[in-house]
Structures are given as C-alpha cells and as structure tokens.
N, C-alpha and C positions, 0 to 999 in steps of 0.2 A: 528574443524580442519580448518586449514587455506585453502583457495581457493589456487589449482596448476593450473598452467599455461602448457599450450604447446604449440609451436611451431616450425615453418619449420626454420632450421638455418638462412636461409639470412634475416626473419624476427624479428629474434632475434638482428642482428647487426644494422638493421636502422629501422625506425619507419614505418608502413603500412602508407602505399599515398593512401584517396579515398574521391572521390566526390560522394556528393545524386545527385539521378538521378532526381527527384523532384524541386528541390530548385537550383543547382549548387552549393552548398557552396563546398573550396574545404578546407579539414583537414588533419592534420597530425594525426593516431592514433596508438596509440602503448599500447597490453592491458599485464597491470599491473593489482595486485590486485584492488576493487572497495570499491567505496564507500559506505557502507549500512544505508538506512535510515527506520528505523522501525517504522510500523504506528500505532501496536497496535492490529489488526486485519487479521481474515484470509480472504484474497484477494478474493472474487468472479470473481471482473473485475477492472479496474483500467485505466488511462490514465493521458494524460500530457498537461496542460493549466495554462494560468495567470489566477486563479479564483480571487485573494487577491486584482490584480488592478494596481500591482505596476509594471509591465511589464517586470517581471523574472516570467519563466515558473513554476509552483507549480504540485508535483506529488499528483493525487488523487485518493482512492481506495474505493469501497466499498461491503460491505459483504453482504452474502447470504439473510440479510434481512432486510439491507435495512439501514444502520449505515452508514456515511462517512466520512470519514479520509481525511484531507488536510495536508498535508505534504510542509509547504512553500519554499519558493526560498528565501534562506539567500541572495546569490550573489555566484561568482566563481562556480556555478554549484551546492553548497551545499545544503543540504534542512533539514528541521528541524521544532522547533516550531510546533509540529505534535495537531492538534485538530478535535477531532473526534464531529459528532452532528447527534442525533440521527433524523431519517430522516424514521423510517419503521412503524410507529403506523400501525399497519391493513394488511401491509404485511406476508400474509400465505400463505407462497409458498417461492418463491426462484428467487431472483435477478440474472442475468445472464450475462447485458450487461451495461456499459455507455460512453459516453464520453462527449463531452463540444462544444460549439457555442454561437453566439450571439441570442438568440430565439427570444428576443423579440424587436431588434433594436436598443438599446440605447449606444450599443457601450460595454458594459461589456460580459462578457464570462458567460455564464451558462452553469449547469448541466442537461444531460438527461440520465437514466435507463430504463430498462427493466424489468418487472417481472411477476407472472401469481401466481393464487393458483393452488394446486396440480389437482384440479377437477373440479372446479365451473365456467362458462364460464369467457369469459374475455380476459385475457390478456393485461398487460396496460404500456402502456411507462407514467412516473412521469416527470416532470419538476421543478429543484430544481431556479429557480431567483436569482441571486447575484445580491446585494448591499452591497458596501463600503466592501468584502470579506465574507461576511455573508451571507450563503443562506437562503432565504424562506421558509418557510410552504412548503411540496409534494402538486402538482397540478398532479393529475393524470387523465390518458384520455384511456377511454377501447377501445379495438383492438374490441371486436366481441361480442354482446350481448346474444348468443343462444351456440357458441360453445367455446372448450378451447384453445383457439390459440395463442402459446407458442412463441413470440420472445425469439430470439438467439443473436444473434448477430443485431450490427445498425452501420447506416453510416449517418452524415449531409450534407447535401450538396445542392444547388440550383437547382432543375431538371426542373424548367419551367423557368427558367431566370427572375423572376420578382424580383430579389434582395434579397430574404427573403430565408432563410433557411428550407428546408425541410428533412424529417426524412425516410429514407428506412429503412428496417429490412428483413431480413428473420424469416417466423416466422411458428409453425410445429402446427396442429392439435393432442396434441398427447393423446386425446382420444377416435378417430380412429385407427380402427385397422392397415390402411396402413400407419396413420402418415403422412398425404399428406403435405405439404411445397410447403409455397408461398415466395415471394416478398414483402411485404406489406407496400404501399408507404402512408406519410402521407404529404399534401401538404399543406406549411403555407399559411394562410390565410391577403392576402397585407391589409396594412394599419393597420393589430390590434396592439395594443397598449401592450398586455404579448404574449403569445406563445397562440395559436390559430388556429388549423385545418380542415381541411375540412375532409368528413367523409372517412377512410381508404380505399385504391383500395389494391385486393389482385390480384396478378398476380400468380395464384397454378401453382407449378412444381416438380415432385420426391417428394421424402422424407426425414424427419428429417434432413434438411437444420443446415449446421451449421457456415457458415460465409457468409458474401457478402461486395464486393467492388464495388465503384465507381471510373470510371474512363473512360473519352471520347476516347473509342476505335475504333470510326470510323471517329475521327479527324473533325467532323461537329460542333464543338463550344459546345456541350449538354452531359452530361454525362448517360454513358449507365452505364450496371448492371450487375455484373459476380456472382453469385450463387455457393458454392458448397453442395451438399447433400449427407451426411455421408452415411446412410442406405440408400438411395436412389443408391447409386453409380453414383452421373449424376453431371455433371459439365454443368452451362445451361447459356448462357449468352441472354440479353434481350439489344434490342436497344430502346432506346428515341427520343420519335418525336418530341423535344425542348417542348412539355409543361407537360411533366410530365407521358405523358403512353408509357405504354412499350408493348415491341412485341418479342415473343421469335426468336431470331435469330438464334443463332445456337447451339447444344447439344450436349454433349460427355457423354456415357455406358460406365458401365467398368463391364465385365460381372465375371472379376477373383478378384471383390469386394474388390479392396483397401480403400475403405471409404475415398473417398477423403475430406478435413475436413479445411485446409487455400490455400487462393490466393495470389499471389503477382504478380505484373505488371509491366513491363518496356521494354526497347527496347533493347534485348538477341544481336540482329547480326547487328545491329545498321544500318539498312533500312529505320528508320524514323516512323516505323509501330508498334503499341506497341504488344508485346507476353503477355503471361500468363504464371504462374509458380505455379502447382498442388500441395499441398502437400496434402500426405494421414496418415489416423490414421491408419489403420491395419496395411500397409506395411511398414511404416517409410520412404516413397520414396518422388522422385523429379520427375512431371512429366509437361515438357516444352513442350508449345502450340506455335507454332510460327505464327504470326498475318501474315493473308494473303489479309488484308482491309475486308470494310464493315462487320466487326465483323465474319467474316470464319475464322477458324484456321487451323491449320497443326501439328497432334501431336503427340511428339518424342519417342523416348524407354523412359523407366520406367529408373529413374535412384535411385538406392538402395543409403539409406544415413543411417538410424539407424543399432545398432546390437543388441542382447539381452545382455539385463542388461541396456540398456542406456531408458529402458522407453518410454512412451509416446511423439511423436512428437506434437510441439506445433504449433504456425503461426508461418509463414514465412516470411522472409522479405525480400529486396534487399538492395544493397549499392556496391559501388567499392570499395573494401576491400584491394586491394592491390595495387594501384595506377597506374592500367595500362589503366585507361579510361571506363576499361567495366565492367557489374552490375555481383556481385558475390551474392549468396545466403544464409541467414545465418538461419538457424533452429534451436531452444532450443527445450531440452529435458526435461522432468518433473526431470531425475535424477541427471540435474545440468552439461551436459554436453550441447555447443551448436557446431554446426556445419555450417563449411564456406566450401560450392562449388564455385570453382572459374572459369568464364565464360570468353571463347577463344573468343570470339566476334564474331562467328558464330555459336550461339545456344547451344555449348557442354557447362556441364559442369565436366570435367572429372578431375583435382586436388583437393585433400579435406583435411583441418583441423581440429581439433578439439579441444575444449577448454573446463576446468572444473573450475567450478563456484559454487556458493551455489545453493542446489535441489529446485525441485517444481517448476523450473522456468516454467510459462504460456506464458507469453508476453513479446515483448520487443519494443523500441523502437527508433530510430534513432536522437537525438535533440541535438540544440545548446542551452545546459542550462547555459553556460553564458556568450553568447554573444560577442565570441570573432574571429568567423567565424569559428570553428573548431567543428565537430561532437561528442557527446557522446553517448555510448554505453548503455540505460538503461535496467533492465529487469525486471522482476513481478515475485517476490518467493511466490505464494498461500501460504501454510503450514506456512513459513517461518515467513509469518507477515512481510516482507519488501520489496523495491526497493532494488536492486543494481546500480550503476554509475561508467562506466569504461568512465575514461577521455582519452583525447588524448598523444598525443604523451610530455613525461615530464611534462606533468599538474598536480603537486603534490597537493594534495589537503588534508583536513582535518575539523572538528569539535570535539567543544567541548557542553555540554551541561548536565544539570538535567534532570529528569523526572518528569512532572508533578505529584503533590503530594499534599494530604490534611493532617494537621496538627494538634492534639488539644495543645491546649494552654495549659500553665504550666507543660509540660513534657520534657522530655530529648529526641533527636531523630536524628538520622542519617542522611545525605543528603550525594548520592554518585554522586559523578563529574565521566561523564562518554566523552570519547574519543576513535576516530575513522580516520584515513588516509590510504590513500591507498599504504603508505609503514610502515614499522618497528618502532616504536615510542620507542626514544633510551631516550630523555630531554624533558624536558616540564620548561614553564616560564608564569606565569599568574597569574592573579588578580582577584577575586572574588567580586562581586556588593555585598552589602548584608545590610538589612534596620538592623541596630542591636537595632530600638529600638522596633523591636517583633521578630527578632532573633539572641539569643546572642550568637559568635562563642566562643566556649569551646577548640576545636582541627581542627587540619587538617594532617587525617595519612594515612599512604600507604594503598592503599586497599589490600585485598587476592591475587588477581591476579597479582599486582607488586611483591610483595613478592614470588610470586610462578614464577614469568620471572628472578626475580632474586636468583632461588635456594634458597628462604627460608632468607637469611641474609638482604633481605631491598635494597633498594635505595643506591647507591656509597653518594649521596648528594642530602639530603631533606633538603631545607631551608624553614620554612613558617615564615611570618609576620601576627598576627592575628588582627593587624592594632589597635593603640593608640587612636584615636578620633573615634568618632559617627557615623565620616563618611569616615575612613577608611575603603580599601578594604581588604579582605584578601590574603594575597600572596604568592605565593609557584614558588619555582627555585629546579628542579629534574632532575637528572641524574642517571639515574638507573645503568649504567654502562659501563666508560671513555672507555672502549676496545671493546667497539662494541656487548658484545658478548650477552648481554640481552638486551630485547626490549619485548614490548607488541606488538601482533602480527598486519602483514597487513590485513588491508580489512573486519577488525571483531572491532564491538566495545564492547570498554574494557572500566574496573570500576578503572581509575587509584588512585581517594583518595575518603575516608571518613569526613564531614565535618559533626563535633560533634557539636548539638546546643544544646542549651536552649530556649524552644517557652518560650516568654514571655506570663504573664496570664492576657491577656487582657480580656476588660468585654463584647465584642462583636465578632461574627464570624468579620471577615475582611481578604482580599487579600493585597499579596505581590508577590516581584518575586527576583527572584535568576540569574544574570548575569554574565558575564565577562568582565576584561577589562584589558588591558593592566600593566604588571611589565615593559617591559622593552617596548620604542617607538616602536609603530606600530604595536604591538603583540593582542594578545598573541598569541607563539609561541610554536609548536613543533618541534624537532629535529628528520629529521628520519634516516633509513640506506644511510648510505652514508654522513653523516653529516650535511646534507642538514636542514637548519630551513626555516620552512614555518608559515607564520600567517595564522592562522587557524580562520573560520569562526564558530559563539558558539550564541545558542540560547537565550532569553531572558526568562525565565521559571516562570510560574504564580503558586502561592505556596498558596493554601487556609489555614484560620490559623479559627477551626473549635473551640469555647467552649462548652467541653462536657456536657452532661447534667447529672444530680447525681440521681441516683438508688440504690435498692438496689436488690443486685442478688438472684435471689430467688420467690422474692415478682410478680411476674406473673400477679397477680391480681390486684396489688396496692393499698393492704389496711394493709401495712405497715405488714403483718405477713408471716413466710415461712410454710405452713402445705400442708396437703393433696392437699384440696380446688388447690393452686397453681402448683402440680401435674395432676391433672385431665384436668386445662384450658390448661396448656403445653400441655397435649396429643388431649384435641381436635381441638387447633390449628392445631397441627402437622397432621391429618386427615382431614383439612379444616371445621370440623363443627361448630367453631368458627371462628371466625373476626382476624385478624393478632397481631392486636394491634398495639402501638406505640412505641414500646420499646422492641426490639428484642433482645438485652442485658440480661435482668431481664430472660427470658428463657438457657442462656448458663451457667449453673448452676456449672459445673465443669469449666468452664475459657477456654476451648481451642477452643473459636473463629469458633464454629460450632454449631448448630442446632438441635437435632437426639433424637433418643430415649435412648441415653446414660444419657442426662441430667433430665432426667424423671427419672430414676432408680436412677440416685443420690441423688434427693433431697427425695426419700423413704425409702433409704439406709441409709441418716442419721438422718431419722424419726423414724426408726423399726428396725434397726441394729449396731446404733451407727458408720457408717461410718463417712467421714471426711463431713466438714459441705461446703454451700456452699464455693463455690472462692469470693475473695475479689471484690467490696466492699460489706459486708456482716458482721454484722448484721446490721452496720447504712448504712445512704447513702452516695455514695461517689462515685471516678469515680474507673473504670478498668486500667487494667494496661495496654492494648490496648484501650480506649476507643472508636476509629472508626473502629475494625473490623464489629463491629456487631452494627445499627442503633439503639438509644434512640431518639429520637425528645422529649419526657416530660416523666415525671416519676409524678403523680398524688398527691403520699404520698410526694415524695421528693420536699423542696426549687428550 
C-alpha cells in the first residue's frame, strides 16, 4: 500500500520552515511520500555516517548478529549500491547498538557495536576500522570478565577533553534478578595508534537502562550524561568533572511505571538553559523536564501522545518543524505512524500531528543528505528491511537500479530494472551499460507491475534500442500513460522492465556490472505526477557470472551410480552423521531447489516402485536447470 500522508491545512498550502537546534541549518520541509532504500536485512540498529570516504553521508545498518549493510550516498540524498560484509563469526547473542566516529585518528569514520551472549559473562563493544570504505576484521573489547553486562544503547563523544573519542553506553546486568543498570564509560587511550581503552568505569543506577545521551547540561565546556531506565522507572542524570567521571546529580521516580525508554534535549522556553524531553514505553507519553542549571530540573505533567493500535513508541527527537523558531517533538511508532508536538516556546507542547509512513519504524534521524543546507527526514523500518528519506520542501528525488545477482554462465536469465521516487512514475527515458560480450541482451519488456498500473494493456509507448555495436547501450523511452491516469506508485520501489539475457559460456567464474546511463542529455530520467522529469540517480551493480560445475543428480556418493548406497549417505547427512559434502546439488533428487527427506523417498521410489527417475541432469553429467540454487564446488565422477 502506498504511504498516506496527513496534514493540518495551512501546512498543506506552503512548505514546513524549521531549523536544527544543533547545527542551525535552516530548511524548507514539506513531507511527500519518501524515498526507500533496502539493505537486505532486518535492522537491529542502524545510523548515518561518510563510511565510503567520499563525503556524502552513507546509511548503515546492522543485524541482530552481527551482518553490516552499507547502503552508499549516490549524491542528491539517494543511497544505493547496498553491500552487506559479514562482520558476526562467534557472535551468540544479539547485537543491540552501533554507531560511527573517528576511533583511531586518522581522519576516516569507523564503526562501533554492541552485543553480549545470552548468558556467558562479557558483554563487548567490536570495533569495525575503515579503509578506503572497507571495514576490517571485528576487534572486540569485553565490558566485564565475571558478569553478564548487556549494553544497550552507546553514544561517542570526548568526555576528558584530550581530543580522542570516547564510548558511553548504558549497559544492564541482566542475569541478576534486579537487572541493575550502569553508565559504562570507556575512555580512549591518547596517542594509540587503532582504538584502544582504558579498562571500563561503571557508574550503577536503576534498572534495564535503555537509552542514554550526551550532552553539556550544565554549560561548563564537558559533556554530562542523561540515562533513562525502562524497568527501573528512573530517569538519572550524572555530571562530568571534565576528565571523564561522573557523579549522579539529579533523579527522577516514576512510581505509576511509565517505563521511560528515549531522551531528547534542547532549549523548550528558550532561557538559554537546556530541558529534557522523556519519552516512555508503557504510556506512549511526552514528559518535559525544564533545566533549572547545574543539572536540577523541573518536571511537567505527562503529556499523552500514542493511542491504541498505533504500537510501540520509538526515540524521540527534536527539530522546528514548523518554522516558528522553537523545537517541536517528533516520535515514531512501530506501526508506521509518527508524531509531531509542537512547542509554544514556553515548555508546552499542546498542537499535534500525525503522519503514516511504512511500519516498524525504530529510529529516525535528522540529516542533510546532500548537501544543500536543507534537512531530511530519515527513518529505520526493522521488519521492513529498509531506510526511508523524506526530502524537503519540492526536492523531487528518484533511483534507478538492479540487484545484486550471481549468474551461471550459458543460460538464459532475467535481470529486473528496478525504480523508486518519491512521486508517481508516469515516463521513463534511459540507457542501460551492459558488457555484451558475457551478456547478450535478447529483450527489454514491461514488467508485471507496469502492466498491472496500466490495467493489464502495457505501456501507452515502449520504445527499446537493444543497441547495434559491442558497445552499445540498451535503451528504452516509456510512457505508460499520456493522461496521467497510470503510474507506478510514490515512495515504493517498483520492477518497471525485464531485461532478457544470454550469460555468455565463458571458461572462468568472472565479474561484471549492470549500469545506467543517459538516452536523452543529462538523464536518465523519470517523469512524475505533475509532468515534472527528474534525472534520477541509479546504481552501478556488480553481476557475478558463476561456471557451473556438472553432476549428476542422484549420484551422492560420486561414484557415478544412483542406488541405495546414495539414499542412505543422503539420509545420514541429513541427521549430521556424515560430512556435508561438496555438492549439495547431487542430493536434490526431485529438482525443486530444497534439501529434505522428500528427496530420499524419491530416489527409492524409483528403485522399488517404478517412480519417476531422478530430475535432470540424470543419468549423464550435466548442469540443472537452476544450477546456483543449490551449491556444487566439484562433482568427483564428473569432467
């Protein structure tokens, strides 16, 4: 279903005016549907940094155990080229937190996580190294050698002023019964040469902590420590003596157990003095601390924000959402609604919007993805597998792009061009890169989903050029239909063509990649609602081109015969009491690209019952008619 929008009418007729209270940048924002970049994986945590080097900010996300997704900065805010690198060998347990800094000095941006096993003491923040956009080898560093102590949440930041980045977390004992929750600061160690600490200070307070911020609340140059703890019900803030320890300063109980669970910080009544702003998990509320100095607060009624059905409250953020000077609140919901309170510039925040987007959303975040002084909207859909990107105010925006894909050679095979803007996608005009001398284009036709925007009858005007020379592009001019009234929808990516190849049968595995590039100057371009054509930003996509290896199906054993013998090793692979083998193939005995004890019945079915015989290739060697669902590396009887 496409993302709805809502809004209050005078925000429908001009665009939202709001400046970060952080940075000052000031933006026009006006939310249309977004942009969605899918990374592949389901989101644990995720954040927004130049990993790659080229100084466009890259979304990165990574999963429960320990997998990372870089999703790059094409330019105009787009992001794409999504590569994921396995990053979790020995991770048994569950990833929670990361985000990015400079660790070790040299001016590049690295990655740092969080994660713990279910039981075994520990608890360890990893540190992933970038060079030239490639992370390193996991360097991991344990929190606690005797107990289980579970970071949550982390923040980087300089807490003794010596220049170097250091690492806070909250982080929860949680195989104690009361769950106690600390602070747990790690302070870099000057002059090392990688990332390097000194050994962990726990600052214990409440329980099952589940976020914490930085941020100099008592205007002394050094940044103090705001805590919230879920099951604990206590909001605890800790001040900093400039070299790094801390001192609880002042607490807030909440005895009717809202689980206070995200922080956000700025100056509510614009005093000069910075506030706090409570969000809680049980109640779905807003509750404002107003900064009274030296880290005391002053704190306000409960203000109700969720209702039933809209799900779980996520973190909270701040921004001037509506261009009157003062910071408004905006909270995502798991069920894809977020919400904007908007702040009278004396603490209240009594107006509220509300907005529906794609579910799941966790996180979001505030950024100027390209560059052009104007704020974007990002958010974090766990489930979803993707970023979202609401641009500003008429920043029409769009990609085009493949999916990375492995290929065997000498078969016939599909490649689907896929497209995405954050309006109506009415024409398209583009050129396709393509190496024709290992792959040869055959067609280029509407996919499913054009055919189904346009009722079944196709395209108003598909023109392709399947390009005369070696090093023609391929090119297609579409108009799915001159009256507006079809279109691929906003803010979702769609499969607009099929691009029929031929892998050429070369005699070695080898890489290629699938581009774009301009049909008409400047492009390529989409047309969206409103007639508007935008050049659209489109990935460069690396295409493995795989030689299958020849087998014959059946044969288990590899000694060229299909009998019992080859039944029995299937089955006691399939129960671990044998060795895997190298050729996972040779066991999928009926062809349908699965594993199981169906394929064991089969091959005795047509031993003792005259069933059908193995699926092809069977009885000589040769390949499958998938031959990458299922791995071969060598077949022993087979050339």
């Amino acid at each position: 279903m496409r993302p709805m929008i809502s809004m209050r009418p005078s925000l429908l007729l001009s665009a939202l005016m709001w400046c970060c209270f952080s940075n000052g940048v000031e933006a026009q924002f006006q939310f249309m549907s977004p942009i969605p970049t899918p990374v592949g994986l389901v989101i644990s945590s995720a954040c927004i940094c130049d990993v790659s080097g080229d100084s466009i900010p890259d979304f990165i996300a990574v999963d429960g155990g320990g997998t990372i997704a870089i999703a790059r900065g094409l330019g105009d805010g787009v992001h794409g080229e999504v590569e994921q690198y396995e990053r979790g060998d020995g991770i048994d347990g569950l990833v929670r937190g990361i985000t990015c800094g400079d660790l070790d000095g040299d001016g590049d941006q690295d990655l740092v996580f969080t994660w713990s096993h279910p039981m075994e003491p520990g608890g360890f923040v990893s540190f992933l190294v970038f060079d030239n956009g490639i992370p390193s080898q996991r360097i991991d560093y344990q929190l606690d050698l005797q107990l289980n102590r579970v970071p949550f949440d982390l923040e980087l930041g300089d807490m003794n002023s010596d220049g170097r980045l250091d690492i806070v977390m909250c982080t929860t004992l949680l195989g104690d019964p009361f769950q106690p929750s600390a602070v747990t600061v790690l302070l870099g160690v000057p002059g090392a040469s990688g990332p390097a600490f000194f050994p962990p200070l726990h600052h214990t307070r409440s329980s099952l902590a589940r976020d914490v911020v930085l941020f100099d609340l008592d205007l002394d140059g050094d940044l103090d420590v705001v805590m919230a703890c879920k099951d604990g019900n206590a909001l605890c803030c800790f001040e900093n003596d400039s070299q790094g320890q801390l001192t609880l300063a002042s607490e807030f109980l909440f005895p009717l157990l809202p689980e206070p669970y995200s922080i956000a910080i700025s100056d509510f009544d614009s005093n000069g003095v910075p506030d706090l702003m409570l969000g809680t998990w049980q109640n779905r509320s807003l509750i404002p601390f107003m900064g009274m100095g030296s880290l005391q607060f002053n704190r306000q009624d409960e203000i109700p924000v969720g209702q039933f059905g809209w799900g779980l409250m996520h973190r909270i953020l701040m921004n001037d959402m509506d261009g009157d000077g003062i910071e408004d609140v905006v909270a995502p919901f798991s069920s894809g609604l977020f919400s904007i309170r908007y702040g009278d510039g004396a603490g209240a925040f009594s107006e509220e919007d509300t907005y529906v987007t794609y579910q799941s959303a966790k996180n979001a975040w505030f950024e100027d993805l390209d560059d052009n002084g104007t704020l974007e909207y990002v958010m974090e859909h766990t489930d979803l597998q993707l970023f979202t990107t609401f641009f500003g105010s008429q920043e029409l925006r769009g990609r085009l792009f493949f999916d990375p894909v492995s290929l065997p050679t000498g078969t016939a095979q599909e490649l689907t061009v896929k497209v995405t803007a954050n309006l109506g996608i009415r024409e398209a005009d583009l050129g396709i890169e393509i190496d024709k001398a290992v792959l040869i284009p055959q067609d280029l036709v509407p996919s499913d989903q054009v055919l189904t925007a346009t009722g079944g009858v196709g395209p108003e005007l598909w023109l392709v050029d399947l390009g005369g020379s070696a090093q023609g592009s391929v090119t297609l001019s579409m108009i799915l239909d001159s009256t507006g009234q079809a279109g691929l929808g906003a803010g979702l990516v769609r499969d607009m063509a099929q691009l029929l190849v031929t892998v050429a049968p070369v005699g070695q595995d080898q890489e290629t990649f699938l581009g774009f590039t301009e049909n008409t100057p400047g492009g390529p371009f989409v047309t969206v609602t409103g007639g508007v054509s935008i050049a659209v930003r489109h990935d460069l996509t690396p295409v493995q081109l795989i030689v299958p290896t020849l087998f014959v199906r059946g044969d288990v054993n590899q000694n060229g015969l299909v009998n019992v013998a080859d039944a029995v090793v299937l089955l006691r692979r399939m129960f671990g009491i044998d060795p895997q083998g190298d050729c996972f193939a040779t066991g999928d005995t009926d062809g349908d690209g699965d594993l199981d004890v169906s394929d064991v019945i089969h091959i005795l079915r047509w031993l003792f019952v005259s069933g059908d015989s193995p699926a092809a290739p069977f009885p000589s060697c040769g390949v499958g008619s998938n031959p990458l669902s299922l791995p071969c590396d060598s077949h022993s009887y087979c050339p």
